[in-house]
C-alpha positions, 0 to 999 in steps of 0.5 A: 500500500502507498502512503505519501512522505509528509516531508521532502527528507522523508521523501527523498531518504525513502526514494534513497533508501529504495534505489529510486532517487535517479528516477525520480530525478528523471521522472521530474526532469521527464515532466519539466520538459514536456511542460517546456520548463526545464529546470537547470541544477547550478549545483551538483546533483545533491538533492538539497540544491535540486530542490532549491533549483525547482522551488526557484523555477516554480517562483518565477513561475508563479510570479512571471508565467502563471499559465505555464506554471498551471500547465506544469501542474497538469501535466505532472498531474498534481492534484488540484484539491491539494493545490487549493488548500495552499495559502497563496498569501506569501509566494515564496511559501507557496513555491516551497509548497508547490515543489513539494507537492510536484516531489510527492507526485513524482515519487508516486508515479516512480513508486508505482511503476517500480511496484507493478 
């Protein structure tokens, strides 16, 4: 049975601990281009600078391109009631809780393909 990290750590030491970490970093990255918003990684691939570089695009996302952060949205398929109990006041906030709703549906499509 699946049940969701309630943490990005939690998260990505379970994707560690299970051999999954680099799908999930291709799923996302799969996922970014398809909605023609490729993330950059400045960093090296450690998962903390990964996170900082996606929270960063969903910014500017949110402030710049709001229909192509929607896009985003839909085609990573995160669901939308989880998007709408967000408080939208603070951006920098709802990024941060954004990149982590995108992480969670990506560990989902990677644990599922893994499993079945």
């Amino acid at each position: 049975m699946y049940i969701a990290p309630e943490t990005t750590d939690l998260l990505l030491s379970q994707a560690q601990k299970e051999q999954l970490y680099i799908k999930l970093i291709e799923q996302r990255k799969k996922d970014f281009a398809l909605a023609n918003a490729p993330v950059e990684f400045a960093g090296g691939p450690a998962a903390f600078e990964r996170n900082l570089a996606v929270r960063a695009k969903i910014f500017r996302l949110i402030h710049h391109k709001f229909a192509e952060y929607l896009n985003l949205l839909y085609i990573i398929d995160v669901p939308e009631h989880e998007v709408k109990a967000l408080n939208g006041g603070d951006i920098t906030e709802l990024a941060e809780q954004v990149t982590f709703l995108i992480l969670k549906r990506e560990w989902q499509k990677v644990w599922f393909r893994n499993r079945y």
